[in-house]
VOPAGU-2260 file (C-alpha; in pm, 1 decimal, decimal comma):
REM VOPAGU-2260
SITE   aa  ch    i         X         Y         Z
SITE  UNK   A    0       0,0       0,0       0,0
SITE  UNK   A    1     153,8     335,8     -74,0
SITE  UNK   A    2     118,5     574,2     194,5
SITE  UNK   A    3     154,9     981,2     189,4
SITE  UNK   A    4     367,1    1193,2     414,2
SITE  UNK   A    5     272,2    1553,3     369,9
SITE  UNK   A    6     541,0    1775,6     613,8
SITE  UNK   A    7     318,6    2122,4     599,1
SITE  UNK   A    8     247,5    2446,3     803,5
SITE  UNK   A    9    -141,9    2427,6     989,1
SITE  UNK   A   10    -346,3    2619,3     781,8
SITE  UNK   A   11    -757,1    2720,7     869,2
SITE  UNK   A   12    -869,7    2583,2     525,1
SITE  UNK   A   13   -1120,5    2304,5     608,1
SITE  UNK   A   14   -1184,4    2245,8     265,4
SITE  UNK   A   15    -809,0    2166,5     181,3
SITE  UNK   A   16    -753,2    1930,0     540,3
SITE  UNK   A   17   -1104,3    1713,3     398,7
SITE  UNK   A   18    -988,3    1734,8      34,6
SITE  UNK   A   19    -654,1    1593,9     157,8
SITE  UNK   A   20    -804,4    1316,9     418,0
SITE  UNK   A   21   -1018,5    1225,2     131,5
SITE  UNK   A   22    -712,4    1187,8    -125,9
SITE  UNK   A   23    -518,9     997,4     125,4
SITE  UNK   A   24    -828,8     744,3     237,9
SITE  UNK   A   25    -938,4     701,8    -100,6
SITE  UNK   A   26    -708,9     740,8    -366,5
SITE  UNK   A   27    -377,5     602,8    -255,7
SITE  UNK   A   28    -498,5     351,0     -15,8
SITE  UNK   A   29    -703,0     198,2    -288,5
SITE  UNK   A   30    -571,1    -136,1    -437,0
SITE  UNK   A   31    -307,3    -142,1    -742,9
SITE  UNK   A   32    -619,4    -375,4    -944,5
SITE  UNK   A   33    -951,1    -418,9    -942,1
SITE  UNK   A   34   -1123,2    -725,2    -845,9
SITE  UNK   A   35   -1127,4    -841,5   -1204,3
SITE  UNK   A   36    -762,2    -731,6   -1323,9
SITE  UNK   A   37    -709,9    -638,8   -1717,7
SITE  UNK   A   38    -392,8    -770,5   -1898,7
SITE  UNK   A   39    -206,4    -665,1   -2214,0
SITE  UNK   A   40     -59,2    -973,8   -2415,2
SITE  UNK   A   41     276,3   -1004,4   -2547,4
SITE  UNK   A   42     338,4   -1300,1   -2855,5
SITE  UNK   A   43     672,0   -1462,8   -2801,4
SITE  UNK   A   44     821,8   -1581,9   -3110,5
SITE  UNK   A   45    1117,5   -1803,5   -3058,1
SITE  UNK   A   46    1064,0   -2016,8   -3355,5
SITE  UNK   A   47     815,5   -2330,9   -3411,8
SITE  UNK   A   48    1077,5   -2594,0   -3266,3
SITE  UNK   A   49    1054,2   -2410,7   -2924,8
SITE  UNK   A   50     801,5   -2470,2   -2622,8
SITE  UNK   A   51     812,3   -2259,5   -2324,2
SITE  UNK   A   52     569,2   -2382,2   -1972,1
SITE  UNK   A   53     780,6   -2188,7   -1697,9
SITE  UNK   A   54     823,1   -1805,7   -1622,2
SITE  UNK   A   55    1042,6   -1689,5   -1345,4
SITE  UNK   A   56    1034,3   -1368,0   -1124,6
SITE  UNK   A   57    1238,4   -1216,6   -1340,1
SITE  UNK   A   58    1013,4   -1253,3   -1618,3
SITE  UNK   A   59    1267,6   -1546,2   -1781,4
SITE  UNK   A   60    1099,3   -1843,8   -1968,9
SITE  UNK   A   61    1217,3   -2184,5   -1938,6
SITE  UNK   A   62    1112,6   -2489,1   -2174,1
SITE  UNK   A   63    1277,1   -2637,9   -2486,2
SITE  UNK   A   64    1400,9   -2531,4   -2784,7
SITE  UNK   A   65    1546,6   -2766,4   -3034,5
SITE  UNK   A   66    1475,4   -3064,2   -2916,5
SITE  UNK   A   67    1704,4   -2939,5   -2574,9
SITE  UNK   A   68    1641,4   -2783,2   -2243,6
SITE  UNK   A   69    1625,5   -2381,0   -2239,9
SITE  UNK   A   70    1574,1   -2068,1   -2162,1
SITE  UNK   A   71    1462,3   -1730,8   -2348,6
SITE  UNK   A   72    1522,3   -1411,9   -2211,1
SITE  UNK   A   73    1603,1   -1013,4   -2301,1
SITE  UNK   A   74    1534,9   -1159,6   -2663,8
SITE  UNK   A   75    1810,6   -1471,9   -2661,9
SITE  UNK   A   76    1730,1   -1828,0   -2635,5
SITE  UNK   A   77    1987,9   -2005,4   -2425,4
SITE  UNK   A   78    2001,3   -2358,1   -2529,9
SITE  UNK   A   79    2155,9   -2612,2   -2232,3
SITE  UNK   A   80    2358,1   -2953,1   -2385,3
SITE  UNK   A   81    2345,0   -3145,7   -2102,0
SITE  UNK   A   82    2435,3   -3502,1   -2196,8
SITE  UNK   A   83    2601,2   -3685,6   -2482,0
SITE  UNK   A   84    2344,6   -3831,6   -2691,5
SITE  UNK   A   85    2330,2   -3740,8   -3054,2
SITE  UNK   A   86    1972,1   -3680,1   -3046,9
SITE  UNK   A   87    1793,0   -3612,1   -2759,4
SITE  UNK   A   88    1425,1   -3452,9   -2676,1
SITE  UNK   A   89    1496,8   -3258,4   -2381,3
SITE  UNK   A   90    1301,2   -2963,7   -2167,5
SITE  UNK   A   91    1333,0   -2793,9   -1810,4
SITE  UNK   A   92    1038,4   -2899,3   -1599,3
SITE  UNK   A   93    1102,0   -2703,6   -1300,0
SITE  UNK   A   94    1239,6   -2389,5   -1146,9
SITE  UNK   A   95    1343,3   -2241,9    -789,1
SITE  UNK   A   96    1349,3   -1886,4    -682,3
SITE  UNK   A   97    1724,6   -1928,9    -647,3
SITE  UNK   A   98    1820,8   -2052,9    -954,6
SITE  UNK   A   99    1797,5   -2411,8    -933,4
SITE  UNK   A  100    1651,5   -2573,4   -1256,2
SITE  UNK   A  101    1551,6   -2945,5   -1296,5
SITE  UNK   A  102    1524,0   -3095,9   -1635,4
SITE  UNK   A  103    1508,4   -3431,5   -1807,5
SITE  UNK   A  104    1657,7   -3544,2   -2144,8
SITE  UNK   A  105    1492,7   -3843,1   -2333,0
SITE  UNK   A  106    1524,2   -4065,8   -2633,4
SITE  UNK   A  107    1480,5   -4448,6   -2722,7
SITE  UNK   A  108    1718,5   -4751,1   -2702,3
SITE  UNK   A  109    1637,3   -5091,7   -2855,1
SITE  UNK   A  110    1258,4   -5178,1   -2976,8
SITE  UNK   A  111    1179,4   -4814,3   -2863,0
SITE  UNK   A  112    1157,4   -4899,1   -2504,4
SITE  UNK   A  113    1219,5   -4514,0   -2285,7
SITE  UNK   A  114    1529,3   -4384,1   -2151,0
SITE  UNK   A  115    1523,5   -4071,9   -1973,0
SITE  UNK   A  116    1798,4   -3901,7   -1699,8
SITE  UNK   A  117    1655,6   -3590,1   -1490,5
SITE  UNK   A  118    1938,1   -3336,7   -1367,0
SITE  UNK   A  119    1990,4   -3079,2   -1170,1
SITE  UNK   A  120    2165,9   -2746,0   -1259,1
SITE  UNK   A  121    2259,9   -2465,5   -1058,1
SITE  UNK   A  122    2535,7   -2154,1   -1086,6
SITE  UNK   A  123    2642,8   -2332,3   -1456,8
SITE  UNK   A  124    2710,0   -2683,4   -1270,0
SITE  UNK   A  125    2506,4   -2969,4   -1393,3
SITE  UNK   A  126    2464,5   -3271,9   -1181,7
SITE  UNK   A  127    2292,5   -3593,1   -1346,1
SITE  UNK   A  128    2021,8   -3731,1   -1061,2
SITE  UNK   A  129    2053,1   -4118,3   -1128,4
SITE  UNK   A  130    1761,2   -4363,1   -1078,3
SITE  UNK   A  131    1600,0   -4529,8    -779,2
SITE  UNK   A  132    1650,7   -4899,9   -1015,5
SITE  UNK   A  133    1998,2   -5035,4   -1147,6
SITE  UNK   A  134    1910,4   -5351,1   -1349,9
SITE  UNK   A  135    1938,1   -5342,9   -1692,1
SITE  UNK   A  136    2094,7   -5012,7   -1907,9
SITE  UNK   A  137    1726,6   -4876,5   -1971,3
SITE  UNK   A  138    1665,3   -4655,3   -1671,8
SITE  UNK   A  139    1369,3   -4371,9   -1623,0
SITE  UNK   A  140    1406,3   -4075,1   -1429,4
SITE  UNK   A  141    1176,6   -3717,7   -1466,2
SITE  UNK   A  142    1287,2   -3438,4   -1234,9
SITE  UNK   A  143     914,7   -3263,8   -1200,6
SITE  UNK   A  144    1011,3   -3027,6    -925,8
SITE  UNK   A  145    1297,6   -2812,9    -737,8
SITE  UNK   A  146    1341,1   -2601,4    -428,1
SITE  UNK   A  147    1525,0   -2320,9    -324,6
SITE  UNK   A  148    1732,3   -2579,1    -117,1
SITE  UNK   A  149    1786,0   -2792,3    -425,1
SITE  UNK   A  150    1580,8   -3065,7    -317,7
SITE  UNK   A  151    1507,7   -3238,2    -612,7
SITE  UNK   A  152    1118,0   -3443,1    -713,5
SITE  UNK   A  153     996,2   -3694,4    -960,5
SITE  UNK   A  154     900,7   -4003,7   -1052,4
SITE  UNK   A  155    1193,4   -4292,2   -1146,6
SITE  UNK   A  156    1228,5   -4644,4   -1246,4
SITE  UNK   A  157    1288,0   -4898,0    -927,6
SITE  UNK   A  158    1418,2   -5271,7    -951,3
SITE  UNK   A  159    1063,8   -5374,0    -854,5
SITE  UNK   A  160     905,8   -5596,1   -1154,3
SITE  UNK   A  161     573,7   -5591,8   -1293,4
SITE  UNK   A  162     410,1   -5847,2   -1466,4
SITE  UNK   A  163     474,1   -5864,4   -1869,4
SITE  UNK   A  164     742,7   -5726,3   -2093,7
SITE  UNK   A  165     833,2   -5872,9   -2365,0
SITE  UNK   A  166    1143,2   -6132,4   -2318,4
SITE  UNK   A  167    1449,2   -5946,1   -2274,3
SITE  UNK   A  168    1224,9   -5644,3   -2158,5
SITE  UNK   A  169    1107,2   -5678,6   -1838,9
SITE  UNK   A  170     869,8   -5352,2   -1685,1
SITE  UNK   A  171     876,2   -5220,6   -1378,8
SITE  UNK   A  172     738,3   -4970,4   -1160,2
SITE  UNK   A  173     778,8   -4616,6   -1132,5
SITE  UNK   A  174     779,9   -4449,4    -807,4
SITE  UNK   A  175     796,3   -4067,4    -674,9
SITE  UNK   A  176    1141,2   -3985,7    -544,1
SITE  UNK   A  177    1339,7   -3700,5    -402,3
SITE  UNK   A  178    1701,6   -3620,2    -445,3
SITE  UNK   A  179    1911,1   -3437,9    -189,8
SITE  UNK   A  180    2274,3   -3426,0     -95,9
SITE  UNK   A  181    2349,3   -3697,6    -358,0
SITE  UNK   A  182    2098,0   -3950,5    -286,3
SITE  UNK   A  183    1742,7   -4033,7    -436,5
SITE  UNK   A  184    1503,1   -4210,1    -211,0
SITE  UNK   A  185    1183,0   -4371,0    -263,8
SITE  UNK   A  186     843,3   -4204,2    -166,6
SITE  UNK   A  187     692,5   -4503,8    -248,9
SITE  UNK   A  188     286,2   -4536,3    -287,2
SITE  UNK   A  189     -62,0   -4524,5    -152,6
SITE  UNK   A  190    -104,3   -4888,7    -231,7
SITE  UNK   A  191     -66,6   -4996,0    -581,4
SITE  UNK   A  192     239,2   -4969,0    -826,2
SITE  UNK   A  193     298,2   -4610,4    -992,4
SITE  UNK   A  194     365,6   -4289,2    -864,5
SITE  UNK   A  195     517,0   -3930,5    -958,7
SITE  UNK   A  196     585,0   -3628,5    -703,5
SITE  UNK   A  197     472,8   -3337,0    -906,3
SITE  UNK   A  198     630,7   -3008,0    -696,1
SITE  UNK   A  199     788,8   -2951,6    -341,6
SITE  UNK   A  200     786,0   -2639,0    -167,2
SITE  UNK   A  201    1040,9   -2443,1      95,4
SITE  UNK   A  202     941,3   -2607,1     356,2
SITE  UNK   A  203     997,0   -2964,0     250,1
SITE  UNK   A  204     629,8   -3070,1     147,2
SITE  UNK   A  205     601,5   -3259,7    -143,1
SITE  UNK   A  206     292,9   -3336,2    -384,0
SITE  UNK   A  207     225,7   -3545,9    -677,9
SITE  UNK   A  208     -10,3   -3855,4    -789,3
SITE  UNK   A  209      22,9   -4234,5    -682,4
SITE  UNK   A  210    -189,8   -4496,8    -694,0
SITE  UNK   A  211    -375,8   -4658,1    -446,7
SITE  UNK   A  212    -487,0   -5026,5    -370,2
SITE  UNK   A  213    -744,9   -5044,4    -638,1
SITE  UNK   A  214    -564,6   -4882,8    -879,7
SITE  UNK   A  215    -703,5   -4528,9    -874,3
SITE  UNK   A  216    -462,9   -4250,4    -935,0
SITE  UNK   A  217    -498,5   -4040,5    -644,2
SITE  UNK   A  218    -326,3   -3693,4    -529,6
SITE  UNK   A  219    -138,4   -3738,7    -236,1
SITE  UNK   A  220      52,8   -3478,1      22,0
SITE  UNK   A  221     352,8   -3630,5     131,6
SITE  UNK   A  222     525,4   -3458,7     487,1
SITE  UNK   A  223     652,9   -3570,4     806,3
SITE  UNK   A  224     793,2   -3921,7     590,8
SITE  UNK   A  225     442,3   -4015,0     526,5
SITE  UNK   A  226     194,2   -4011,6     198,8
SITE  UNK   A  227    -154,0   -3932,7     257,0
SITE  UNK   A  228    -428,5   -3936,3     -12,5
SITE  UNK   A  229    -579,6   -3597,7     -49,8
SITE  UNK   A  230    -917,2   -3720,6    -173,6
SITE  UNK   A  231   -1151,4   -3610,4    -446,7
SITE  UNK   A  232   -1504,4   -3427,5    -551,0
SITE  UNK   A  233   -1695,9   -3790,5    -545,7
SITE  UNK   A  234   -1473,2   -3977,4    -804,3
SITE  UNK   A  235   -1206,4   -4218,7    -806,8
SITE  UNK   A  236    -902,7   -4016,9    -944,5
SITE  UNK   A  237    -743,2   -3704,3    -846,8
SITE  UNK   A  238    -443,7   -3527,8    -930,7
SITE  UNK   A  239    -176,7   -3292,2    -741,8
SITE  UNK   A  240      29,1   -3029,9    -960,8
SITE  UNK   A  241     158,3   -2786,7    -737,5
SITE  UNK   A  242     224,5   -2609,9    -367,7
SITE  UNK   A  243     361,6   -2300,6    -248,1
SITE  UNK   A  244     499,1   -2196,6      32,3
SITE  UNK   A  245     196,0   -2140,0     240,7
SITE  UNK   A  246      71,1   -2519,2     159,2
SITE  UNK   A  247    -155,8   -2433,5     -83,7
SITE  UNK   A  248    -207,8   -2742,6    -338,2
SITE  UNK   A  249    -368,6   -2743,3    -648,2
SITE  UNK   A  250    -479,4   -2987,7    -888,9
SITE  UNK   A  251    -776,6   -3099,1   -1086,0
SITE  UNK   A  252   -1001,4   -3387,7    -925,5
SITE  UNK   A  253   -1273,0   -3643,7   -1056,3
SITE  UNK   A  254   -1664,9   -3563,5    -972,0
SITE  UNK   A  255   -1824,2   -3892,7   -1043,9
SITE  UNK   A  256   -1694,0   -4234,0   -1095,8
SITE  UNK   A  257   -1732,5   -4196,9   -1464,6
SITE  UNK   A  258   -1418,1   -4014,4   -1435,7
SITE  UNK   A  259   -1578,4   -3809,2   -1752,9
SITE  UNK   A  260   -1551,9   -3459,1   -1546,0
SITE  UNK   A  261   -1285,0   -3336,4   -1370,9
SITE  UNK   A  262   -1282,9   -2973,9   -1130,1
SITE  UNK   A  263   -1004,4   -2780,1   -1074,4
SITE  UNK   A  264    -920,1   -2745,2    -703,1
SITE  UNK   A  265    -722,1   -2556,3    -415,1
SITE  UNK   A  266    -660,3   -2769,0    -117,3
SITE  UNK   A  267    -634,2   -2617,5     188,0
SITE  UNK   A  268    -664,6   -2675,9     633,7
SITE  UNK   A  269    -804,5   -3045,7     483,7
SITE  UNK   A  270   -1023,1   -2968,5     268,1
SITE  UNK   A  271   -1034,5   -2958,0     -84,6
SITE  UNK   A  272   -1243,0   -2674,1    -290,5
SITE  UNK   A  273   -1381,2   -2652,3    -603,9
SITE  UNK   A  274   -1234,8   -2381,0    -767,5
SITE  UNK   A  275   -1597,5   -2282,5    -953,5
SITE  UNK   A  276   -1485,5   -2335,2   -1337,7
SITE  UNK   A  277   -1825,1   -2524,5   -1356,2
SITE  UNK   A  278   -1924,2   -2901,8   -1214,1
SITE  UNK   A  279   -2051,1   -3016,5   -1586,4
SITE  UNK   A  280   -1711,4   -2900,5   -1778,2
SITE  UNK   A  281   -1401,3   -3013,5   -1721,8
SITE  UNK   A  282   -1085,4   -2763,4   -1549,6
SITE  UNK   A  283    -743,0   -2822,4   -1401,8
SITE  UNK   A  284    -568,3   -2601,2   -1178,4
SITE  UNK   A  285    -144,9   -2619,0   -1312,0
SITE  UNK   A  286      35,4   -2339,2   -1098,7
SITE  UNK   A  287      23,3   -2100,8    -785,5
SITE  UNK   A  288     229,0   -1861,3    -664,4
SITE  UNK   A  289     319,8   -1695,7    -334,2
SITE  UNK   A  290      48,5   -1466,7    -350,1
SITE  UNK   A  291    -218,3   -1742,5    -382,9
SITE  UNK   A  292    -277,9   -1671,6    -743,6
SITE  UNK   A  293    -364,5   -2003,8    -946,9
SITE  UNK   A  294    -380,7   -2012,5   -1323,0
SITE  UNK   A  295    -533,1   -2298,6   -1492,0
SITE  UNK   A  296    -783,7   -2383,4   -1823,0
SITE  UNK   A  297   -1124,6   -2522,6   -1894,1
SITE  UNK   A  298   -1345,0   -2655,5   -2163,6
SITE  UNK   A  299   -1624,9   -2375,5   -2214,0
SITE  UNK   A  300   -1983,3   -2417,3   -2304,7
SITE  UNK   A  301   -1888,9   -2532,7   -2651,0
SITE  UNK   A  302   -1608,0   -2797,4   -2511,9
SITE  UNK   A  303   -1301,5   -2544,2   -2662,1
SITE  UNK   A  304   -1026,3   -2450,3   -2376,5
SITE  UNK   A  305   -1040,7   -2160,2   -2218,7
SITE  UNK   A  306    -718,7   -2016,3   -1953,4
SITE  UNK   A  307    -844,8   -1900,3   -1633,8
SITE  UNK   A  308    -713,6   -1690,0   -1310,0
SITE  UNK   A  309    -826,3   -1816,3    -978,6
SITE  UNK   A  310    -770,2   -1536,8    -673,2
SITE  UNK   A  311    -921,5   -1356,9    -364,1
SITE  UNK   A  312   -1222,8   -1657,4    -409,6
SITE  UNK   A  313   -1290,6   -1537,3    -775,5
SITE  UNK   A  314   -1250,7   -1736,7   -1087,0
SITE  UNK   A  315   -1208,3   -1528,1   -1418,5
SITE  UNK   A  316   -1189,6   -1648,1   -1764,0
SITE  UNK   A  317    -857,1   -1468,5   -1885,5
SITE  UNK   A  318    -969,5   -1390,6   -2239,8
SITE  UNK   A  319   -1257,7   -1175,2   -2109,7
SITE  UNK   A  320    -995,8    -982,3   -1938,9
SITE  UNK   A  321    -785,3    -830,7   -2244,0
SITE  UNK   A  322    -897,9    -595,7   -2478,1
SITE  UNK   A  323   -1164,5    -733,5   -2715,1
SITE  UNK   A  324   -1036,3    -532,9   -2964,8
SITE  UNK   A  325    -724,7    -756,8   -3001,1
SITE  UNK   A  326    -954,2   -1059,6   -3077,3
SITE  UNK   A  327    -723,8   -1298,3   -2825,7
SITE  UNK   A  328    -838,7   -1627,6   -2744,2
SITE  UNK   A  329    -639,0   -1742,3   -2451,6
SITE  UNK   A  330    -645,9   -2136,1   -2429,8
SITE  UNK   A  331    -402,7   -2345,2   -2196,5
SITE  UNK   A  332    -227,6   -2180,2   -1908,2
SITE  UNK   A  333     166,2   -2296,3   -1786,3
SITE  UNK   A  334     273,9   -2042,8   -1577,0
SITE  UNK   A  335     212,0   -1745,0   -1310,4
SITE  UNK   A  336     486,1   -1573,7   -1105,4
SITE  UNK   A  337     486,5   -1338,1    -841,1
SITE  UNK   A  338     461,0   -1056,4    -991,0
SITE  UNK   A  339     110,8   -1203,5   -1150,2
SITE  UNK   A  340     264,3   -1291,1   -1497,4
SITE  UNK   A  341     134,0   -1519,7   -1656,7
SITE  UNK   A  342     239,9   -1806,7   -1911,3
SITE  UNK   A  343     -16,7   -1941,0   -2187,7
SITE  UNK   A  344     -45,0   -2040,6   -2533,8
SITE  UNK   A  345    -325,0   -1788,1   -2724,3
SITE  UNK   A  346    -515,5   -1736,7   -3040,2
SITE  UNK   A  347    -579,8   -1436,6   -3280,1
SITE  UNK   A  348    -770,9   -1427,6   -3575,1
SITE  UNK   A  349    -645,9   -1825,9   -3646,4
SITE  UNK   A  350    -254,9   -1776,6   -3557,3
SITE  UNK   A  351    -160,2   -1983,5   -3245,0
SITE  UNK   A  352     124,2   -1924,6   -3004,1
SITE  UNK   A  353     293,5   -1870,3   -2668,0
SITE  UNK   A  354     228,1   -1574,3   -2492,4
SITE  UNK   A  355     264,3   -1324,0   -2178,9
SITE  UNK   A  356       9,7   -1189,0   -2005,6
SITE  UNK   A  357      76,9    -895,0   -1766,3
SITE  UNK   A  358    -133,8    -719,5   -1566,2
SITE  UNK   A  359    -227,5    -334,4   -1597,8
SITE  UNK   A  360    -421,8    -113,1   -1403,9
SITE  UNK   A  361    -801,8     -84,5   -1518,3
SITE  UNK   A  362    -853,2     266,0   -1644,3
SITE  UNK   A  363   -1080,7     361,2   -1413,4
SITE  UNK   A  364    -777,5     324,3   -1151,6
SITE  UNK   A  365    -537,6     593,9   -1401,1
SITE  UNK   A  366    -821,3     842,4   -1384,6
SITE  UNK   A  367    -818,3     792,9    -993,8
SITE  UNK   A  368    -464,0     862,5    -978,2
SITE  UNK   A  369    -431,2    1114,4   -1225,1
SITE  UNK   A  370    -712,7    1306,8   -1046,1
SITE  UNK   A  371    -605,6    1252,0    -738,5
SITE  UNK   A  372    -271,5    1421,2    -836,2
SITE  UNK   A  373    -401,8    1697,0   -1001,3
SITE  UNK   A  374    -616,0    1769,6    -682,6
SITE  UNK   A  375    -310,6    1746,6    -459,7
SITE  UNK   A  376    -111,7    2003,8    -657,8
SITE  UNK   A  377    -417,0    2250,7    -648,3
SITE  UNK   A  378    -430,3    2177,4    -258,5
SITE  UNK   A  379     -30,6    2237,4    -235,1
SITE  UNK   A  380     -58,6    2557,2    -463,5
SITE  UNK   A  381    -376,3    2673,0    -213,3
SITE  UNK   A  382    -135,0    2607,1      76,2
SITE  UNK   A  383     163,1    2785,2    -113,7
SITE  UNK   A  384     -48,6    3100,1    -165,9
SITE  UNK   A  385    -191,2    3048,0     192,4
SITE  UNK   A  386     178,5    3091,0     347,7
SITE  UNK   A  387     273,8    3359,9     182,2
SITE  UNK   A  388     -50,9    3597,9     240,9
SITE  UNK   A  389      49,0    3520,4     642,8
């Protein structure tokens, strides 16, 4: 909140000390937005070979370009080689607040069966994570989320086998790990044989998706060295994408045991809330920040995609919220940082892309100012003339 300090010699002018209580109270104590914010929108064009999901404080993106992980900023795309392999399809999956990134590279070995290694990089060192299994030379390992400790969460391939595979091939499970200090351990499951830790926050708490004893996928919390199953709206799957520092999680959630709809949600004190996209149309909730701001994307009335902003208990569509001038459709949502940026891919007039969003003041709140300026300089010249008439 921006507060005024006016140093001035007591004048009789009743009209001037209201005007000025007024000024104070209304104008300048009076929120940056409005309950429904506007936003201007920025294309980035990078080229068709690059995909960006993450956007940092600083207003970087992070994603792939080339087929490798990267980064795009001030105009320069900043392509990361971290392994040997001729040709691999690589991207960075998650970011910290102090620099960390985690990132995966992938490609296929013999009969196309996966190989993936997650890393770790921080101030230009790289550091390749491993994987919670060791047989065989085709190992799995996704790094989904980092902290500002470096703590390190995903999902990797363990020794434990499943049944089938073709000979020679043999499956087995992935489970949700996390990586600190050198070593990966397992986070194990709520019952049944898959999992994936999506994000962790500052404080240690991790989130993600395993399955439970009858096979559901189911969003878990996982604190104090133990999983717990967060739930759902009244179906049999739910799904955990992200927490912040305050222990927000959000995620998306079946509503039946169709499993046809799904409801974005914000989980919170144990209990998990719809975030009011609509219970016959399916949302999902991708990213929060510190301030509580969620960004996610829903099928409208007419089953097309549609980005949304979730905050202060309101749910707006984000395409509503630009000028309708500029004819932008704004689809799926990646990405919001603290300073309420967000990340999204967008439509105009047919052409497709990645784009910014960034909040602006609604005009209503430049006339305030701009008033509210003018009417302090005639107030200060009223004072001016005051002083020197005494």
């Amino acid at each position: 909140m921006m507060g005024v300090f006016i140093h001035h010699r007591k004048i009789d002018m009743t009209f001037g000390r209201s005007l000025l209580s007024a000024l104070v109270l209304g104008i300048f104590a009076a929120p940056v937005f409005a309950a429904s914010p506007s936003y201007s929108v920025t294309m980035v064009d990078t080229g068709a070979w690059d995909s960006w999901h993450l956007i940092d404080n600083a207003g970087t993106l992070y994603g792939s370009s080339m087929g490798f992980s990267a980064s795009y900023s001030n105009g320069n795309v900043n392509v990361m080689h971290l392994s040997d392999s001729p040709a691999p399809s690589g991207a960075v999956l998650a970011i910290s607040k102090a620099g960390h990134i985690a990132s995966y590279e992938y490609w296929t070995t013999a009969r196309d069966y996966p190989d993936a290694d997650g890393y770790l990089t921080f101030n230009g060192t790289t550091t390749r994570l491993g994987a919670l299994g060791s047989y065989y030379t085709s190992l799995t390992t996704f790094a989904y989320g980092v902290n500002d400790a470096g703590t390190v969460v995903g999902e990797s391939r363990t020794n434990i086998r499943l049944p089938g595979g073709e000979p020679g091939y043999p499956r087995f499970e992935n489970h949700a790990f996390i990586y600190t200090n050198g070593t990966m351990r397992d986070l194990g499951t709520l019952g049944g044989t898959a999992s994936s830790a999506a994000a962790i926050n500052n404080g240690g708490t991790i989130v993600g998706t395993a399955q439970n004893a009858s096979r559901d996928n189911r969003a878990f919390i996982y604190q104090n060295g133990r999983m717990s199953d967060l739930g759902t709206f009244g179906g049999s799957s739910s799904l955990a994408n992200d927490i912040n520092d305050a222990g927000l999680v959000i995620g998306q959630s079946t509503r039946d045991q169709s499993g046809y709809v799904t409801s974005a949600f914000v989980y919170a004190n144990g209990a998990m809330t719809d975030l009011g996209w609509g219970a016959q149309r399916s949302s999902n909730a991708v990213d929060i920040n510190e301030l509580g701001q969620i960004v996610g994307y829903g099928a409208d009335a007419s089953g097309q995609q549609r980005g949304f902003i979730y905050q202060n208990g309101q749910l707006l569509q984000l395409d509503t919220a630009v000028d309708p001038l500029d004819n932008w459709i704004i689809k799926t949502t990646y990405s919001i940082n603290d300073n309420g940026l967000i990340l999204a891919d967008a439509c105009k007039l047919g052409v497709c892309g990645t784009v910014v969003l960034s909040p602006v003041p609604e005009p209503e709140t430049y006339a305030m100012m701009l008033a509210g300026l003018g009417l302090l300089g005639f107030c200060a010249r009223r004072r001016a003339r005051a002083a020197r008439a005494a």
